[in-house]
N, C-alpha and C positions, 0 to 999 in steps of 0.2 A: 923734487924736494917738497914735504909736503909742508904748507902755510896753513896757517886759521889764526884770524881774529875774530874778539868779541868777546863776550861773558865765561870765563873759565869756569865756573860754577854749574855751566848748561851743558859742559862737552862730559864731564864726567860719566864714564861706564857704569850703569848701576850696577851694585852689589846683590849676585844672586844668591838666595835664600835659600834653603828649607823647603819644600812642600810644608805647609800649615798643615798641623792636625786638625780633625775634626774639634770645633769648639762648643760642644753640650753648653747648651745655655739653659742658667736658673732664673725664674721670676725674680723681676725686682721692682720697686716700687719706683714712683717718678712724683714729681712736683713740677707744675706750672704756674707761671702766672697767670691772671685771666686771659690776657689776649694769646694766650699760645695758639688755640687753636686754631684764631684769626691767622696768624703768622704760619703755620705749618701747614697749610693749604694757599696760601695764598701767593697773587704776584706783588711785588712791592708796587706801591703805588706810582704811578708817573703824572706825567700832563693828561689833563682830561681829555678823551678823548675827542677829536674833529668833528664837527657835527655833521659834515657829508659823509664819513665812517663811520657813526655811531654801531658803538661796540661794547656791549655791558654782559661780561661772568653771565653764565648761566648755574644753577645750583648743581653739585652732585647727585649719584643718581639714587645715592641712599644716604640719610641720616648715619649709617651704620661705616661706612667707609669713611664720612669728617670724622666720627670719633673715632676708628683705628687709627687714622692719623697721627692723633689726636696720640693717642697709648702707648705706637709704638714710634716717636718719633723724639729724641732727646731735645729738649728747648730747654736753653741754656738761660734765668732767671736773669743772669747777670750780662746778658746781653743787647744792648742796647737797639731798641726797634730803629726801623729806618727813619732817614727825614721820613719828616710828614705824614708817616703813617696813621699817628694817633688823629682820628679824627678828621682823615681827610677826603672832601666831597666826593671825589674821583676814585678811592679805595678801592680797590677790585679783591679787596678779602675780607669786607666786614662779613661778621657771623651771619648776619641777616642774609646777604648773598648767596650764601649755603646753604638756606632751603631747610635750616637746622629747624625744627621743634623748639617748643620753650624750653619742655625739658633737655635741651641738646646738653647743659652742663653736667646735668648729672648721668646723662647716658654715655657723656664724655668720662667721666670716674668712673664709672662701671664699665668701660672699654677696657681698660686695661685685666681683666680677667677673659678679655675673649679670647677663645682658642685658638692658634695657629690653625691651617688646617693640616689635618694629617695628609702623608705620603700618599697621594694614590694608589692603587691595584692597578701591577702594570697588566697592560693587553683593554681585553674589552672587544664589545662589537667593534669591527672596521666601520670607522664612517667614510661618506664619499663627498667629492669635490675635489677644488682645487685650491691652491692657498696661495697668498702670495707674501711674501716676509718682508716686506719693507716699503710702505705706502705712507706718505708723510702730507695726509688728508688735511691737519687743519695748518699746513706751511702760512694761511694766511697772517699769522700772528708770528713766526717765524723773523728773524731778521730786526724783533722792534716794531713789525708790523709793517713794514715801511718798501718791503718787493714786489709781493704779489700783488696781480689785479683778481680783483673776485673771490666768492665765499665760499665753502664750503654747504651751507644751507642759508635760506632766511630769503627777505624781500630785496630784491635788485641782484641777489649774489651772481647771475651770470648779465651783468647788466653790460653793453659795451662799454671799450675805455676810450682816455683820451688820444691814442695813437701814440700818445711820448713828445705831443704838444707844449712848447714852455709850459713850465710850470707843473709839467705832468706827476701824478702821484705813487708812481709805479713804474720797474722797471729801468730806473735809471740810478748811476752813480755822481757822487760830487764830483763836482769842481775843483781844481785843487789840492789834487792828492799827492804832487812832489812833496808836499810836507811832513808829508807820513815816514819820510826817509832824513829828515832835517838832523833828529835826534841822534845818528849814527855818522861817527864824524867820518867813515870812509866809505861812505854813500859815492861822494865826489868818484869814486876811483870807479865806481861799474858803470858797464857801457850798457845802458839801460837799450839803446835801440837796437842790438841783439836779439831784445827778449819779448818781441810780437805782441801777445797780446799785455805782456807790462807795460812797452813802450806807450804802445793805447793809452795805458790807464794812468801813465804818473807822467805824461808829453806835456806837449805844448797844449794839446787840446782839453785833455784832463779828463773830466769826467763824460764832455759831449763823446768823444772818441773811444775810451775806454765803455760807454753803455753801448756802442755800436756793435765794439769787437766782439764782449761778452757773448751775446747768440747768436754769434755767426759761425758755420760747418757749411762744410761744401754741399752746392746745392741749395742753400737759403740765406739771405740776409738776416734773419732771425725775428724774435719778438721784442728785443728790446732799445734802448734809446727812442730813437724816431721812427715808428711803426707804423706812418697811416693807415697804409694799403692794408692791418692786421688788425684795425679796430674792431671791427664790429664780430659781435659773438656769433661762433656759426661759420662765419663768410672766414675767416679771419683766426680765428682762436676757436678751441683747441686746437692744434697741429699735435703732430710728431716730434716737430722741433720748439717746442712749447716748452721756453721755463720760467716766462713770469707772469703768467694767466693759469688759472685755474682748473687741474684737471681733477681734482678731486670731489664734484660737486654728489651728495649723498644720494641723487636720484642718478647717477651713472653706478656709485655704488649698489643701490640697490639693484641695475640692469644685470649688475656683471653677475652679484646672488641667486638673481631668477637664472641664469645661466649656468651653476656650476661651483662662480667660486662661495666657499664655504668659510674661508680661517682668514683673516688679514693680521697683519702685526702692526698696527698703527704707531708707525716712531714719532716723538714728541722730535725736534727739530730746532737748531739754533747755531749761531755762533755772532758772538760781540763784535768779532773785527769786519765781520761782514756790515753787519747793522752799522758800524760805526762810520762806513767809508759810503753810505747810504745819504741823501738830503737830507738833513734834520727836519724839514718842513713833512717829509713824509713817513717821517719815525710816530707810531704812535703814542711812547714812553720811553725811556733812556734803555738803550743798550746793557741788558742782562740775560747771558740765555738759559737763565736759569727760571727766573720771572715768567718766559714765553714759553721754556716746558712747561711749566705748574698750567699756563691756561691753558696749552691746547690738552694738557690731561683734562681738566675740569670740562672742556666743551664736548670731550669725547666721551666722556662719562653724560651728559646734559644730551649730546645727541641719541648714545644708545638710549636712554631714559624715553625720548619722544618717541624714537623706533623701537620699542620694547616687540613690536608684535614679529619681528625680523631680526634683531640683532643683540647682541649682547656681549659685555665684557665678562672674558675668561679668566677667572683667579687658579683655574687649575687642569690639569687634562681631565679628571672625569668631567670636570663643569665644562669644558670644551667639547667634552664627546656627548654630555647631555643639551648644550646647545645645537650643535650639528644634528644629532639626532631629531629635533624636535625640530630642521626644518629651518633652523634660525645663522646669523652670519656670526662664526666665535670672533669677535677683536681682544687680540692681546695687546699688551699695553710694553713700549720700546723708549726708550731715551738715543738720541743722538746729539748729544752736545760736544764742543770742541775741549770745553775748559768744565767735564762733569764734575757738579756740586760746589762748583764757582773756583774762582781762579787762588785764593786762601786757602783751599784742604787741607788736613790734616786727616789722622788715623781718626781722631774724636767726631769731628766732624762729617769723616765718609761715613761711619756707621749712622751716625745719627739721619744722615740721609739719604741712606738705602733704606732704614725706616721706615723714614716719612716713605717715600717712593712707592717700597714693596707696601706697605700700609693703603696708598692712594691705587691698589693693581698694576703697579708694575711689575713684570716678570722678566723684562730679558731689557738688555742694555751692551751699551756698546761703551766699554772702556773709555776709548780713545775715537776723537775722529777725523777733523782735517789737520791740525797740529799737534807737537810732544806740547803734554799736560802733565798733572803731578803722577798719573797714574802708568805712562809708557808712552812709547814712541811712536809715530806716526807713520804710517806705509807714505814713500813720495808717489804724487800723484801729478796734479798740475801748479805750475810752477807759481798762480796766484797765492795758494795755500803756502808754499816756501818763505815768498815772500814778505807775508803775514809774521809767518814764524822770525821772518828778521824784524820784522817791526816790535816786536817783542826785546830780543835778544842779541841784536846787533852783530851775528854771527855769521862768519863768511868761510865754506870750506872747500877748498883748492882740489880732492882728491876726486873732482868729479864734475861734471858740467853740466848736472841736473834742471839749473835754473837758465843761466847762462851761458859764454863761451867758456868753458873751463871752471865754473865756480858756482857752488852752492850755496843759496842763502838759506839762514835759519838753520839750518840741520845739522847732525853731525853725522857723514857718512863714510863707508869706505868706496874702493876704487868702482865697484858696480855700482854705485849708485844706491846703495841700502841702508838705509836709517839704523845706526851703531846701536841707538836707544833700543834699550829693547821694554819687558816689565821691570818697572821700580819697583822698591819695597811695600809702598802704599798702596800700589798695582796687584802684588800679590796678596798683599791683605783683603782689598777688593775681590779679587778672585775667591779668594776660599769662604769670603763673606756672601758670596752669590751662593755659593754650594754650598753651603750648610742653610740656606735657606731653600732650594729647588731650582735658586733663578736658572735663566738660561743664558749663558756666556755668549755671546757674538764677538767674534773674534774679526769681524770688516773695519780696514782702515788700520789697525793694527798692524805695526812693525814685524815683517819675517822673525826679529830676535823676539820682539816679544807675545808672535804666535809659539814658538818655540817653547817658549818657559812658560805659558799657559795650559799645552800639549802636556809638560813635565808635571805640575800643578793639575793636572787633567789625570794623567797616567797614575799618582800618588793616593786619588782616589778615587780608586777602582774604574778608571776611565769614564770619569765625568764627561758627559757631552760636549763637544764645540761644534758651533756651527758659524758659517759667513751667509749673511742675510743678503747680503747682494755683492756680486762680485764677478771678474771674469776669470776661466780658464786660461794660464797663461799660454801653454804649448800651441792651443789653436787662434790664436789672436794674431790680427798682425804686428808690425813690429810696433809700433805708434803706442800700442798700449802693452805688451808682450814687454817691452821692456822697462816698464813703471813696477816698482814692488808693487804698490795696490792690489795687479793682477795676481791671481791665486795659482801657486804652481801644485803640479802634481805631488809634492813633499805633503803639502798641506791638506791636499785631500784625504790623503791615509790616515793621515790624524784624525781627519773628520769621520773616518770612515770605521778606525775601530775606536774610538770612543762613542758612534754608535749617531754623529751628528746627522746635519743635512745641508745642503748648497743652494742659495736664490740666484739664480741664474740672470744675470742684469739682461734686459729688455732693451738696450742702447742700440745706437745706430753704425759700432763699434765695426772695422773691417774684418772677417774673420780668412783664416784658409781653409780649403777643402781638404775635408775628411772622407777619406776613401771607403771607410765601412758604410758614408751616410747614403741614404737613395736622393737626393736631392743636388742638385747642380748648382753650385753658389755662384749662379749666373746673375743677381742682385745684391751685394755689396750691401750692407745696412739695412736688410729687408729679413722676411720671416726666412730666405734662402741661408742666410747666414747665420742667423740664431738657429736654423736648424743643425748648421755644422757644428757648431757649440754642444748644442743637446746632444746631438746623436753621440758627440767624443764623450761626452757625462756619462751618457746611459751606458756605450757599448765599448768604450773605453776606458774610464776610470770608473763604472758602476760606480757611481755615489748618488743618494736618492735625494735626487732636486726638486725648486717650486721654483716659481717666478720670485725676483727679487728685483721688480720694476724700478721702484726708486721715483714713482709720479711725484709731483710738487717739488722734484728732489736739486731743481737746479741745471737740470740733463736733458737731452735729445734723447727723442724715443725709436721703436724700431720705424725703419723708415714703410712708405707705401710701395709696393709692387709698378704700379700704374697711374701716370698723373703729371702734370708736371709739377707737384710743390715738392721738389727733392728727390723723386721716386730714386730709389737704385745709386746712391751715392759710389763714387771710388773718390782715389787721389787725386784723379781729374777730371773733366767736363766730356772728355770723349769717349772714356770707359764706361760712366756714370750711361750716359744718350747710348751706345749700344744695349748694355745690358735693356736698358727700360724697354728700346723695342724688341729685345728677345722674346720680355713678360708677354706681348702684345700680340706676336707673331708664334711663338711656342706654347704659351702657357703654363699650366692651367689657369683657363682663366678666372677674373672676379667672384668675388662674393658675392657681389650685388650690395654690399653696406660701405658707410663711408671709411669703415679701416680701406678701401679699395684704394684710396687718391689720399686720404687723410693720415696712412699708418698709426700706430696706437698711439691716439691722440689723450685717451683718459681712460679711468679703471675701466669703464664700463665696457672697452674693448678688448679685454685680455679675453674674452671668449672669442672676439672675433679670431686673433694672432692665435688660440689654439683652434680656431677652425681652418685656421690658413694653414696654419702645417699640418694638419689633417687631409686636406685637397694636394698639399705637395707632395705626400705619402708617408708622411712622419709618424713611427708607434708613438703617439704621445698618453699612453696607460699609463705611463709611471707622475707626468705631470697632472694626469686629470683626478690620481688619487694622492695628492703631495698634502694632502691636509692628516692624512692619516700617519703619513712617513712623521710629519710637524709631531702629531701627536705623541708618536712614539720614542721620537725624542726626550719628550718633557716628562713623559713618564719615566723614563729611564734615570735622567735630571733625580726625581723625587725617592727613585729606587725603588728595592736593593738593585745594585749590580751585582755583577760576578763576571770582572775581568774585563777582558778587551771584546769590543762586541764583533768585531769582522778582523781578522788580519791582514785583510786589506793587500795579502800576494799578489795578486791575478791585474794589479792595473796595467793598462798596455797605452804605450804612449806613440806607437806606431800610427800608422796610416795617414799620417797627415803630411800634405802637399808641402813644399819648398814655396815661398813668396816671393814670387819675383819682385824688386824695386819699382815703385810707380816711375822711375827717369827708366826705366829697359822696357817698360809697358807702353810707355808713352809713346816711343821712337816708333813704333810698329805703326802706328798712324798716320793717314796721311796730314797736312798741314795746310791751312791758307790763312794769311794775315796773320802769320805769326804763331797761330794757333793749333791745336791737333783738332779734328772732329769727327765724329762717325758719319760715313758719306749715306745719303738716302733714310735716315732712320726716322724722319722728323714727318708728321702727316699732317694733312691739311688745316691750318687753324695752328697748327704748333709754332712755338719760339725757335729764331731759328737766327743764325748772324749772316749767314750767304746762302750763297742756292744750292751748291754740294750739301749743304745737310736736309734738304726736301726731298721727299718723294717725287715730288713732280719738277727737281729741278726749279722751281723757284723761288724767292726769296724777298719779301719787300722790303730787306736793313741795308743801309745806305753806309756806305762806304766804310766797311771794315765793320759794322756793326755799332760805328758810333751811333746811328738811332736804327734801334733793334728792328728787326721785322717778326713778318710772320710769314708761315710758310703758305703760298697760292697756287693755285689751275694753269699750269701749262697748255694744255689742255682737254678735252671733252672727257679722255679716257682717264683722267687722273679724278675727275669728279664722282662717276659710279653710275646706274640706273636713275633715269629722270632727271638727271640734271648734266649742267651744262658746262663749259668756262667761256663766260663774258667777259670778251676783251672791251674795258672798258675805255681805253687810249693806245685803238691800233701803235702798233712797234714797243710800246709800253709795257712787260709783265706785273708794274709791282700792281696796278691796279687790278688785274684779275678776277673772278670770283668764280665760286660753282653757284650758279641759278637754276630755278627749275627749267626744263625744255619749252619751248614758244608753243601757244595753243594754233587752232587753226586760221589763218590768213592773217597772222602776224607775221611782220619781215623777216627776213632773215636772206642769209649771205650764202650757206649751206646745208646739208640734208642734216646731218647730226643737232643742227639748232632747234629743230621741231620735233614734238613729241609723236610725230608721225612717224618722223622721219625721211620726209618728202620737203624739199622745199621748191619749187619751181616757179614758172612764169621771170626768169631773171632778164632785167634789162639792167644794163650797167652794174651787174654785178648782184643787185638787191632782189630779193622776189619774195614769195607768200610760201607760207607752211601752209601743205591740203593733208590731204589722206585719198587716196587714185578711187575712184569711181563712189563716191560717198555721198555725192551729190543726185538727188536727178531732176527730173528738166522743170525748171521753172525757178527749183531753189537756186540761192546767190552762189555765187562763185567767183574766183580771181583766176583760177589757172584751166585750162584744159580739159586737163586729167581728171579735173573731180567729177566729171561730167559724164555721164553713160553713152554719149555720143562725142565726147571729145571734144565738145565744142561751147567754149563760155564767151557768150558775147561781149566786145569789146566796150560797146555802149549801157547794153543793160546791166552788165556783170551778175548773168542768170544763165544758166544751163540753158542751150536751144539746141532743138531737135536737128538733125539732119534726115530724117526718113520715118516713117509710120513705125518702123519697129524700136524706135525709141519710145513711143508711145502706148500709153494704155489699151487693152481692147476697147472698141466702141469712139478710140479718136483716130484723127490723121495729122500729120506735120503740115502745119499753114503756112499759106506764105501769104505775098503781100503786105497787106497793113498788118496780120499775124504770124508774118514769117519765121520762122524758128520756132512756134509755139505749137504746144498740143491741145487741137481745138476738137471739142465733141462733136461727132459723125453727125450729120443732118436729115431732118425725119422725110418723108413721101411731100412734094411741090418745094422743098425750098430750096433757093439757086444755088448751084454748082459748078463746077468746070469739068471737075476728074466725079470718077467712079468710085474713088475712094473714100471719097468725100458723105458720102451718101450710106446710111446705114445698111440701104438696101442692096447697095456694091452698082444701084445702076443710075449713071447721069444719063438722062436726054436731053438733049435742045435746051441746056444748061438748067434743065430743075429734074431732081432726084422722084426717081418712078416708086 
């Protein structure tokens, strides 16, 4: 039987429309008050900002772009500016902040005569590089301001943090978030400890517990809450599993351009209910994500401005391929917001700002993104975003157990789990309002139904473009995300494919299966082994022309490292995880020699590393290294003409991929101790280790069951290598162990292998001296025998002594007496004698030499 409560007004099926005709538009005139163009560039003002974050607007990067704004953005006379804006200290959109000229007003009235630009000329020289569609660079201002640690540019921006120390500025959620559920009177009835990382977040513990949960995946405690051990930048941050530290800082951007890539899509980035469930202590203004696109547009317009000599924003594809050309990085301009153009839209209002928007460079945008908004429904994803959506709307739906055991909040779905919502009528007005402008549709995050009717909206004219800026292939994923609508099924690729789009392929740490046509052995679980079974099904199984669709600053774990211990080689469990990684070690190929090696893509500037690594795996990556081109050809197609469907898209083949075994059938194959499964022997010297089965050498210094961890030590001599040793440093004892280098010579030792000779001798009671056998000769110090050319080291002198003349040089003899054992020089004609030896001349008389 199916149940739902909550807002009858949210469950309703939109009504689908029409494909929209094309809407030829005529000049028309506008009227502003003066501060409009304060208002249509600007963020609404909040609290000044903190003075250990000091944070002030940088200008546009032309005069020319505040007044298109400025022309094409409807500002409605009769609406009332926000608090406080008139006039207040902290304004982040007075004119002056814009960099405007005196004349800005009237260059602002004379705006309204500028020309659209026309349609590009599709084709053009191929440019090269690679692109990546969805980099959310300046996230710092994201959230309210109030997530991330660190800047994008400027003085201190990669400064360390506090670790997530009381009081910390970043990275953490409040206190007190069962209240979030207070307003919904049958909150009482869900079993909140069901739901993992909810329970986290709205328990007893609140927000200490829920910032823990947040960045943790198997293989890391994460970067967020209490983070000592992750402070300090470098040592610490960036990772792989980095989501609230700074990977986008502009000098890793510019490594990754000197390297390759050429196009980025910079998405402006936000949502209010994040921000809102954020510390207000480390909010830098009130909760609007509409406020925190406007700045990170304006700072990215301000950055390209300083890096003129490298970078530039792209109003169009020939100005992207006359950027690339010239050597320079094209950024396009993206929106990701949850509630686009604020949670009030109407038809009046979206146009009015897609205006401003497309006015300020924007080109491409994202509908929809973690919640249903006026414009469509939302792909489900992870159950925090659900949640959200019930915080909204009080809505609980039975046909599916999306969030919980049996029951979904916030959404309206059917029995698989697929958001009913699909595009609303506002949504398709949106739609056709993008394409009669050139923009480019991104259809990520977006509900299956209302990819569907954007497809329809797509196909009605003349196969307008869509593309998913980042996203996964659903067929080769495992099931964890394989069975989230988010992931992109093969349906949705053919859309993309004969409307002529393109696919950003997410960089995540995401499990995938193996794909039989790929050359690569996805013997690393969350590593470039994986992403390459991804690509290789894109390229040679559904052919649809890919880039990277990283997603940095985006909130997410990145691809994981090959080799390391911070996470390397993730599975479902810790014993999967530890073989794979010593496969990397013991099969190869090995490193790069860079920190993507231990680090995996920790920040932009390593997307050239991960395309060098699947280059050494054996991956054709031609289609990714020229993905700025595919980008382009997109947008020109966007601008027109077309003629029809660009590929029919026949030929996809969804074959060749492996069956996924359950991580509980994978598991059992392992053996166990304390309860635990573990890969036996993979662990090498110096590694993490809980007992002595996971050493190479058999042992282990974690005490009992691994309540205090160890590390793995020298059984020994032969587990240490050349030169060195294992010092037992508490006979019967292993954990103290170590590899030392070998004993030099007549230092003690117990046995031959302790000396770098090799020799250890002279033992009484067990103990004796490292030599090297006949290394000695007579007179030099000695301890043993052997070192000795006559075998003989005195007991008193502890000096080589002769036993006969031929231990001795020409012109001596071996003395005895008061110089017995010694080589004494032969004696000339009259001095006393005994032997004939003794005497240079070979003759003693009547005891003196003749």
């Amino acid at each position: 039987m199916k149940m739902r409560w909550g807002l009858p007004q949210l469950t309703r099926r939109p009504q689908r429309l029409e494909p929209p005709r094309p809407n030829p538009r005529t000049a028309t005139s506008m009227t502003c008050p003066d501060d409009c163009l304060t208002r249509a560039l600007s963020t609404r003002p909040g609290p000044a900002p903190r003075a250990r974050r000091r944070r002030w607007p940088r200008p546009f990067a032309t005069a020319a772009l505040a007044a298109l704004a400025l022309a094409t953005s409807a500002c409605d006379p009769g609406t009332p500016s926000p608090p406080g804006e008139q006039g207040a200290p902290g304004d982040l959109a007075r004119s002056a902040s814009l960099g405007l000229p005196a004349s800005a007003a009237t260059e602002a009235g004379a705006a309204a005569a500028l020309p659209v630009p026309a349609p590009a000329a599709l084709g053009g020289a191929p440019v090269s590089g690679f692109a990546d569609l969805h980099f959310h660079m300046m996230s710092e201002e994201a959230f309210g301001g109030g997530w991330l640690h660190g800047k994008h540019d400027g003085a201190g921006a990669l400064d360390d943090c506090d670790g997530g120390s009381p009081g910390s500025d970043h990275a953490r959620v409040r206190q007190g978030l069962s209240g979030l559920l207070d307003h919904c009177p049958q909150s009482a009835m869900l079993d909140l400890a069901s739901g993992g990382a909810l329970s986290a977040l709205l328990g007893l513990g609140g927000g200490i517990g829920g910032s823990e949960v947040i960045g943790q995946t198997e293989g890391t405690s994460g970067d967020t809450g209490l983070h000592l051990g992750r402070r300090r930048f470098s040592e610490g941050w960036p990772r792989w599993d980095t989501i609230a530290h700074q990977q986008g800082h502009v000098s890793w951007l510019r490594a990754a351009h000197d390297r390759g890539l050429s196009l980025i899509v910079m998405s402006a980035v936000s949502y209010d209910w994040l921000c809102s469930i954020l510390p207000e202590q480390n909010r830098q203004r009130a909760c609007d994500e509409m406020v925190d696109v406007d700045l990170q547009i304006q700072m990215t317009h301000a950055l390209a401005a300083r890096n003129a000599g490298w970078m530039e924003v792209a109003l169009s594809p020939a100005h992207a391929r006359q950027i690339v050309g010239a050597g320079k990085l094209a950024v396009v301009l993206s929106i990701e917001a949850s509630h686009l153009f604020g949670r009030d839209v109407d038809a009046a209002k979206m146009r009015a700002q897609l205006a401003k928007y497309h006015a300020l460079g924007v080109r491409t945008l994202q509908p929809v993104h973690q919640v249903d908004n006026a414009f469509g429904g939302a792909a489900l994803h992870n159950p925090i975003f659900q949640l959200a959506q019930y915080t909204e709307n009080c809505f609980i739906d039975t046909d599916c157990g999306a969030t919980l055991a049996g029951i979904t909040l916030g959404m309206d779905v059917d029995a698989s789990c697929r958001n009913v919502r699909g595009l609303t009528p506002l949504g398709e007005a949106l739609v056709g309002e993008m394409m009669d402008r050139g923009m480019l549709l991104d259809v990520a995050h977006l509900s299956e139904r209302g990819v569907d009717r954007v497809f329809e909206l797509a196909r009605a004219r003349d196969y307008y473009p869509i593309y998913i800026s980042h996203g996964h292939f659903r067929e080769i994923m495992a099931r964890a995300v394989a069975e989230k609508e988010k992931s992109t099924p093969a349906r949705v690729i053919r859309m993309l494919r004969q409307t002529g789009g393109i696919f950003g392929l997410r960089t995540a740490h995401d499990e995938t299966r193996q794909y039989s046509r790929s050359a690569v052995e996805n013997s690393c679980q969350g590593s470039s082994r994986s992403f390459a079974q991804a690509y290789d099904y894109g390229r040679l199984g559904l052919k649809v022309p890919m880039a990277f669709g990283a997603d940095l600053n985006g909130f997410i774990q990145q691809t994981r490292p090959r080799f390391g211990e911070d996470g390397a080689c993730s599975a479902a469990f810790q014993a999967e995880a530890d073989c794979q990684a010593w496969e990397q070690r013991e099969q190869g190929p090995g490193p790069l020699g860079t920190e993507f090696d231990e680090k995996g893509l920790a920040h932009e500037g390593m997307l050239p590393d991960l395309l060098a690594d699947l280059d050494r795996l054996g991956v054709d990556t031609t289609g990714l290294r020229s993905s700025t081109e595919s980008f382009l050809r997109m947008w020109e197609r966007a601008q027109g003409p077309r003629a029809g469907m660009a590929d029919p898209a026949t030929d996809l083949d969804e074959s060749g991929i492996a069956p996924f075994a359950p991580a509980e059938e994978r598991e059992s194959a392992y053996p166990t101790k304390c309860g635990a499964a573990y890969c036996p022997g993979f662990q090498v010297l110096g590694g993490s280790c809980r007992f002595d089965e996971e050493c190479e050498s058999g042992q282990c210094t974690a005490v009992a069951c691994n309540a205090i961890p160890g590390r793995c030590v020298c059984n020994d001599d032969a587990d240490c290598g050349g030169g060195l040793r294992c010092a037992v440093k508490t006979p019967g004892v292993g954990g103290d162990n170590a590899c030392e280098p070998k004993k030099a010579e007549h230092q003690l030792c117990t046995r031959d292998s302790e000396c770098a000779s090799g020799r250890c001798g002279g033992l009484i009671a067990g103990a004796g001296f490292c030599y090297t056998p006949g290394s000695k000769t007579i007179g030099q110090g000695c301890r043993v025998n052997e070192e000795c050319p006559s075998n003989r080291c005195g007991d008193l002198t502890q000096t080589c002594l002769c036993r006969s003349d031929a231990h001795c040089a020409a012109g001596q003899f071996c003395g005895w007496g008061t110089n017995e054992g010694e080589c004494v020089d032969k004696r000339g004609r009259g001095s006393a004698c005994t032997k004939d030896n003794q005497c240079a001349s070979g003759n003693c008389r009547f005891l003196f030499c003749r």
